[in-house]
C-alpha positions as CSV (number, residue, x, y, z in Angstrom):
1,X,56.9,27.4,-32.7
2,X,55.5,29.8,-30.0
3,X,52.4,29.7,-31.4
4,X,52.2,25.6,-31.4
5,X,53.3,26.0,-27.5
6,X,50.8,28.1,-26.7
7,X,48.1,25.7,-28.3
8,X,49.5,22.6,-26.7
9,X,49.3,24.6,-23.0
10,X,45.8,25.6,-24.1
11,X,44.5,22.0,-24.7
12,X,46.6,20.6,-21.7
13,X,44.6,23.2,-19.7
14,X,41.2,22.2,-21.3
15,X,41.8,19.1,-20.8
16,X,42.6,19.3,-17.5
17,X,40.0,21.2,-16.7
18,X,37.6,18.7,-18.1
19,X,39.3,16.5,-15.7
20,X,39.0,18.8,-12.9
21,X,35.3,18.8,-13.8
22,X,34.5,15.6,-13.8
23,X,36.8,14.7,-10.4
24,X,34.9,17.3,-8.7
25,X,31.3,16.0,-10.3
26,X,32.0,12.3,-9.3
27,X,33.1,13.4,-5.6
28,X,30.2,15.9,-5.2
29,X,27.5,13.5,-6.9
30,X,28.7,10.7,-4.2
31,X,28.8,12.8,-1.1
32,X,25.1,13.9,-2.1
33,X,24.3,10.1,-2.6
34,X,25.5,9.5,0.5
35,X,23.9,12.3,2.3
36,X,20.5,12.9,0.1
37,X,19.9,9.5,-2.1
38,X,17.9,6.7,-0.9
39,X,20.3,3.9,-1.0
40,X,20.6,0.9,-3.7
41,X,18.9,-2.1,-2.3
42,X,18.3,-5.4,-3.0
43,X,14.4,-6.7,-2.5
44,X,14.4,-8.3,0.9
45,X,14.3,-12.1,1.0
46,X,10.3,-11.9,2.1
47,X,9.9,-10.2,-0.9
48,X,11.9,-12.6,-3.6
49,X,9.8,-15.4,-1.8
50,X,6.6,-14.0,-2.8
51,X,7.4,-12.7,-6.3
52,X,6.8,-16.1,-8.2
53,X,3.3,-16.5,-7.1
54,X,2.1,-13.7,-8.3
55,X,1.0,-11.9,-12.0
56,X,0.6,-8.8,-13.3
57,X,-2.9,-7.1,-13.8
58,X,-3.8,-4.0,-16.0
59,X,-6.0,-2.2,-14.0
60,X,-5.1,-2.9,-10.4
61,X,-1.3,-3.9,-11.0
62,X,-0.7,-7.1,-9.6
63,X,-2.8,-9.9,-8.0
64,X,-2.0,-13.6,-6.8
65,X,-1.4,-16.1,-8.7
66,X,-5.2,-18.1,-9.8
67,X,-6.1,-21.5,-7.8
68,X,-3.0,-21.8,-5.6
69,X,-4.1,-25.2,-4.0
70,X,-3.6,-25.0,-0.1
71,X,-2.9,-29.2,-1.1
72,X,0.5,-27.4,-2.1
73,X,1.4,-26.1,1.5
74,X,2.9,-23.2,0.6
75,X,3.5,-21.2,3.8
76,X,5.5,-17.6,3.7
77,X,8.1,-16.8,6.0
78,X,7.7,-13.2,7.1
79,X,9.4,-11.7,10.2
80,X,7.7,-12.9,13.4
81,X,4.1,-13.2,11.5
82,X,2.5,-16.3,11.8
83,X,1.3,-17.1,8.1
84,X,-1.4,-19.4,6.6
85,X,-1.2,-21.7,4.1
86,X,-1.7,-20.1,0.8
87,X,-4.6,-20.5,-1.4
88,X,-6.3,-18.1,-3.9
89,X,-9.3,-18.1,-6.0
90,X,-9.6,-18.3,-9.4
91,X,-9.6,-14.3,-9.4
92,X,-6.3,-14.6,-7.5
93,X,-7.5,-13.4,-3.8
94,X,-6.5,-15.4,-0.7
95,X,-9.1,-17.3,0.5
96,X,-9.4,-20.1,3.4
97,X,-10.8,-24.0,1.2
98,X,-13.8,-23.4,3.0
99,X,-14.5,-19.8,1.3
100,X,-13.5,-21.2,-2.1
101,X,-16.4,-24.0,-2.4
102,X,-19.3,-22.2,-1.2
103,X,-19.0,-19.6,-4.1
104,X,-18.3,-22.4,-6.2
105,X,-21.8,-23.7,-5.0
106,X,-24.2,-21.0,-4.8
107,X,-22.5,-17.8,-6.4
108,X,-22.9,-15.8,-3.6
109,X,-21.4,-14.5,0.1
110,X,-23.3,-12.0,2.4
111,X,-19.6,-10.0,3.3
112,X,-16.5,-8.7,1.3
113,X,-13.5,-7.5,2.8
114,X,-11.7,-4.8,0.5
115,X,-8.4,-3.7,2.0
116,X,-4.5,-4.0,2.1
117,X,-2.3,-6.4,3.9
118,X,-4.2,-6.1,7.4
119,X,-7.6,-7.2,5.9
120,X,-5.7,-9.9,3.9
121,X,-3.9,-11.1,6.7
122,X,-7.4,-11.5,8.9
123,X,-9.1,-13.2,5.8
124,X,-9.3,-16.5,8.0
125,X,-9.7,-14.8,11.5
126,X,-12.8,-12.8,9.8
127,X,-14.2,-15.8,8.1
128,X,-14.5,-17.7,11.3
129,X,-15.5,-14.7,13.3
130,X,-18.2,-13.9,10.6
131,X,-19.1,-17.6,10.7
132,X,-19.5,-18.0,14.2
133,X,-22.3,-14.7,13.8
134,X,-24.1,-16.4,10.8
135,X,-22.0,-14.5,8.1
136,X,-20.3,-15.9,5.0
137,X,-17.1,-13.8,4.8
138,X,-14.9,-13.5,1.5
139,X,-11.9,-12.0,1.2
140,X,-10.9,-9.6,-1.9
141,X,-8.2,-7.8,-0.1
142,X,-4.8,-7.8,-1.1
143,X,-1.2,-6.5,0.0
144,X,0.7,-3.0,-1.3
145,X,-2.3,-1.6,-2.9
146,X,-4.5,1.7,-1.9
147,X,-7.8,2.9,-2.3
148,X,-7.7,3.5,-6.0
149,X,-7.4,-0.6,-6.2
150,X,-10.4,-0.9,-4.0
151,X,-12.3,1.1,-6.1
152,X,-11.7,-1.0,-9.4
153,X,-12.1,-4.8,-7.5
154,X,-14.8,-3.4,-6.2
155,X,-16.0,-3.1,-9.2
156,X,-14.7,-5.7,-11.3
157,X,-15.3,-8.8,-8.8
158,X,-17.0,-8.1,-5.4
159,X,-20.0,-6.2,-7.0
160,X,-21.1,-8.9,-9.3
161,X,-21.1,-11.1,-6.7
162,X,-24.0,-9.2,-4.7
163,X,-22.6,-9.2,-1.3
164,X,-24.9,-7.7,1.2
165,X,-22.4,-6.1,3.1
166,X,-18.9,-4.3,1.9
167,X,-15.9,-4.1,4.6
168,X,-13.8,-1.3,3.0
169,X,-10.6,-1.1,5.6
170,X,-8.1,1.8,5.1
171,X,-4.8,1.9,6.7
172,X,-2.4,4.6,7.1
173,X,-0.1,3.6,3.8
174,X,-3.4,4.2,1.7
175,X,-2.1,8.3,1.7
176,X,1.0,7.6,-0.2
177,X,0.2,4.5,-2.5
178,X,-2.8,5.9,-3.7
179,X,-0.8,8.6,-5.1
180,X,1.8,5.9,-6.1
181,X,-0.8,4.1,-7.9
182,X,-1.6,7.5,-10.4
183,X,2.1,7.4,-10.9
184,X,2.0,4.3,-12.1
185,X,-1.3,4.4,-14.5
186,X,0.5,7.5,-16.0
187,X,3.7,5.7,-16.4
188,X,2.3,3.1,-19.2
189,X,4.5,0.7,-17.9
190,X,3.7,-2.6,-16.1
191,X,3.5,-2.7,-12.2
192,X,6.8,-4.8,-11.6
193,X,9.3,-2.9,-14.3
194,X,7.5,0.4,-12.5
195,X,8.6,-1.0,-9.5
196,X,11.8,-1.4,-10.2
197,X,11.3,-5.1,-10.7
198,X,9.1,-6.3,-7.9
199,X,5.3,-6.0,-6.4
200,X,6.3,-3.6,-3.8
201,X,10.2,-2.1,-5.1
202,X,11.1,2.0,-5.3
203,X,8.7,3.3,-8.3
204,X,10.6,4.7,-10.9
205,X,9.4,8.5,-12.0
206,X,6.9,8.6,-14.9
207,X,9.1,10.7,-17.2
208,X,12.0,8.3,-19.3
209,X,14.1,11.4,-19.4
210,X,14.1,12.1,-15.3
211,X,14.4,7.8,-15.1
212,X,17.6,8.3,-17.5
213,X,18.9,10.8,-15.0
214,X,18.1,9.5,-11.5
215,X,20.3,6.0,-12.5
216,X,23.4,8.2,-13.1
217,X,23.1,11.0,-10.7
218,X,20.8,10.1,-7.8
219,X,22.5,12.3,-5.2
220,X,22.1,15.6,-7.3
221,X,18.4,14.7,-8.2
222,X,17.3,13.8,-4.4
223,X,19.3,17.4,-3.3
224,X,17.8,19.1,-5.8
225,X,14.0,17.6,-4.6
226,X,15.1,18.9,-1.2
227,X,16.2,22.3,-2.5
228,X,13.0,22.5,-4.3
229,X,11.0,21.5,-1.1
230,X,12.6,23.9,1.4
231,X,11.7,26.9,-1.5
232,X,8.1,25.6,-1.7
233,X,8.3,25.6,2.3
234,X,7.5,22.3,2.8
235,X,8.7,20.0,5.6
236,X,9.5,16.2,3.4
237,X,7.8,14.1,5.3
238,X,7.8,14.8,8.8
239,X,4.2,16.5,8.4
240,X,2.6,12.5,7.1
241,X,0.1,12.8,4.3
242,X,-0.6,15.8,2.5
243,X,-3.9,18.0,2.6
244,X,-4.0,16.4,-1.3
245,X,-3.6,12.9,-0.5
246,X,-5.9,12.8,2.3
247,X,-8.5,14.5,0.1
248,X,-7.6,12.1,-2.9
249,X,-8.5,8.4,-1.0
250,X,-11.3,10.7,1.2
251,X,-13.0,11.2,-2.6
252,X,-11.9,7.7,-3.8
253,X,-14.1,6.5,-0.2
254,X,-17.1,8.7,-1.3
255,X,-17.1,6.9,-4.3
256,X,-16.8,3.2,-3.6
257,X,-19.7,4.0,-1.0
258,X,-21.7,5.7,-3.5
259,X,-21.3,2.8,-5.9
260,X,-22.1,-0.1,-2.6
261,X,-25.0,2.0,-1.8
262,X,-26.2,2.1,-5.7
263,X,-25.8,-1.3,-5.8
264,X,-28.2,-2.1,-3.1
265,X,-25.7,-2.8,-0.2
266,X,-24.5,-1.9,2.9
267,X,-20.9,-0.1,3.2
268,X,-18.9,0.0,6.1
269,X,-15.4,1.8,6.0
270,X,-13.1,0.6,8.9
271,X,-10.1,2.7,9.9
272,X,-7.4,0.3,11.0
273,X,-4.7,1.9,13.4
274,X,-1.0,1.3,13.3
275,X,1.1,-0.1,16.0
276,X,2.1,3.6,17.0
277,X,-1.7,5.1,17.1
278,X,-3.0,2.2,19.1
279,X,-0.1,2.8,21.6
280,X,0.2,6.8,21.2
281,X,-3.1,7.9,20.6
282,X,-2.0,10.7,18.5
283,X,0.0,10.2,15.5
284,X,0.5,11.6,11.7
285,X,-1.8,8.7,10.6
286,X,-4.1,9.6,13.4
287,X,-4.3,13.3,12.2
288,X,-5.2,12.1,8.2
289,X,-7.8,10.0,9.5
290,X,-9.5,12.5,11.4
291,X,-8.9,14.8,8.1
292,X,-10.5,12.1,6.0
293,X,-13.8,11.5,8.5
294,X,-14.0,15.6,8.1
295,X,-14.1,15.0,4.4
296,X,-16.8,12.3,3.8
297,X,-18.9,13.6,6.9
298,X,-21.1,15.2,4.4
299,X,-21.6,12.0,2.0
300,X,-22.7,10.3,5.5
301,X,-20.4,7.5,5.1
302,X,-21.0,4.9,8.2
303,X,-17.6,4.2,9.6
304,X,-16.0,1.8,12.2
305,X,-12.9,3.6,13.9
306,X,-10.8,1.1,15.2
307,X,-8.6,3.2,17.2
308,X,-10.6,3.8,20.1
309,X,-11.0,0.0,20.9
310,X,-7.2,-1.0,20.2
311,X,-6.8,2.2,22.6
312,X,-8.9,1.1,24.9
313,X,-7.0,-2.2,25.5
314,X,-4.7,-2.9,28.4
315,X,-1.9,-3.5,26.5
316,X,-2.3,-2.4,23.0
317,X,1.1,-3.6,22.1
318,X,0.1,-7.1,22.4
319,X,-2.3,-7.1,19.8
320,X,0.5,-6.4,16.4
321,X,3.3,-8.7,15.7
322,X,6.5,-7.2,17.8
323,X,8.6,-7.2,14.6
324,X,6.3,-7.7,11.7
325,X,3.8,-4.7,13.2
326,X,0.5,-6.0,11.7
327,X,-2.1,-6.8,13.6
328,X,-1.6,-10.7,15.0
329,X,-4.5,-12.8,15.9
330,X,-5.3,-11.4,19.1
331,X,-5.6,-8.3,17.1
332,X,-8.0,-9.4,14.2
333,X,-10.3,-11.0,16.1
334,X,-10.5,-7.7,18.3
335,X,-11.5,-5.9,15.3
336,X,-13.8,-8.9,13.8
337,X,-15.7,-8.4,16.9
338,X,-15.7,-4.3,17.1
339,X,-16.8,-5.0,13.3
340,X,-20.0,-7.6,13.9
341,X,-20.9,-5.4,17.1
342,X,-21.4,-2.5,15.0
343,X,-23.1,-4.3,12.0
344,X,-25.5,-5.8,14.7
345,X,-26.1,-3.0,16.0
346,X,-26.1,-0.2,13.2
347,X,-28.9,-2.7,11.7
């Protein structure tokens, strides 16, 4: 009889401390969500908007959707941006009409733009600007992608069209989705799933056992990334990119300008300053730029820094959207004109 007792207070005890466990697990796992753990989100409405026009690509993740007909009128709503009417290519780029039926005529435009958001955005600005100078301007740029990206449509689509020039614009965001990009080759999974479902979501982490474990205990793994950080002696991300990712997209640079250069062209990279560097001067971003012009000085890379004339400007605020914070009009066709000056006269 004793004995059975003393077995039944030694479960009730395992059990409860099993219970005790797993009280004290939950609570602790959801004070370090709180604190440490990016928080659930769902994709802005901006983002939903976009998602059905565009398709998945194997080597550079995502593009547009083919021949979006501007006949359709399909205009984005994005913050305060002003927006164009939509219409792609047949390679899924944004393109103005106009750009679409000269290729579809002779095969052939004198300047690509290669680029992000920013150089996507200015695709009309620039093709007028470049008009009004005697250029044919065609845009290949597109949003949430990074060097890497540039690197394989140069290859794949504005190469074989024999452009005479190549605009190659880097922005600040290239330091951390190039190195989002690798992830995502490494991952074998397709660039929306990766992304937790949409072109720009949080990436998931490569490994299926560490995915497994972030979507039941996000607060312990974020802690323990800052634990592991503070050991290693970093600083998160208060120092902008690292000395690895500014080396990374400064070697993807040397490349694509190797390859223009090969190919019988001329290269021009443009550094294209935030909001906060064409206000402030001196910034993170600022600092990996003038890392990355240390870098390719040696390759002799021509380059177009854009922060000195957005600096230069009286009010340097009034050329990005107040909200959005790209570049408006005012601001592309400052830098379609710092752009053709130097063309004209780097000859």
């Amino acid at each position: 009889m004793r004995e059975r007792t003393r077995a039944k207070r030694i479960a009730n005890s395992v059990v409860l401390g099993i219970l005790s466990l797993g009280v004290t697990v939950a609570i602790c796992e959801g004070l370090l969500r709180w604190r440490y753990a990016e928080p659930l989100r769902q994709p802005l409405a901006e983002v939903l908007a976009i998602q059905p026009y565009l398709k998945l690509h194997p080597e550079i993740g995502f593009t547009w959707n083919e021949n979006i007909d501007a006949a359709k009128s399909i205009v984005f709503t994005i913050q305060d941006a002003e927006q164009e009417i939509l219409s792609t290519d047949a390679r899924g780029f944004i393109n103005p009409p106009d750009a679409l039926r000269r290729p579809a005529q002779d095969g052939a435009v004198e300047v690509i733009g290669l680029g992000d958001s920013f150089m996507e955005h200015a695709s009309h600005t620039f093709r007028q600007a470049f008009a009004s100078a005697g250029y044919s301007y065609y845009n290949l740029a597109i949003h949430r992608q990074a060097t890497p990206q540039y690197n394989a449509i140069l290859n794949a689509y504005a190469l074989p069209m024999n452009p005479k020039i190549i605009l190659y614009g880097v922005f600040g965001n290239d330091f951390g989705e190039a190195e989002d990009f690798r992830d995502w080759k490494e991952s074998g999974l397709d660039w929306f799933t990766f992304h937790s479902g949409t072109w720009c979501g949080k990436p998931l982490d490569p490994k299926a056992s560490a995915r497994l474990l972030n979507r039941f205990f996000p607060g312990s793994i974020a802690f323990a990334g800052v634990v592991r950080s503070r050991l290693r002696g970093d600083r998160m991300s208060i120092l902008g990119p690292s000395e690895a990712q500014v080396s990374r997209v400064a070697e993807d640079i040397v490349e694509a300008h190797r390859q223009v250069v090969d190919h019988g062209a001329r290269f021009l990279l443009i550094l294209i300053p935030s909001r906060a560097t064409a206000l402030n001067g001196e910034t993170l971003e600022s600092n990996a730029y003038d890392g990355v012009l240390s870098r390719i000085a040696d390759a002799s890379v021509p380059f177009l820094d854009l922060r000195k004339p957005f600096l230069d400007q009286e009010d340097p605020l009034s050329l990005y959207y107040p909200i959005d914070a790209h570049w408006n009009r005012d601001g592309m066709a400052l830098a379609a004109d710092a752009i053709l000056t130097h063309l004209e006269t780097n000859e």
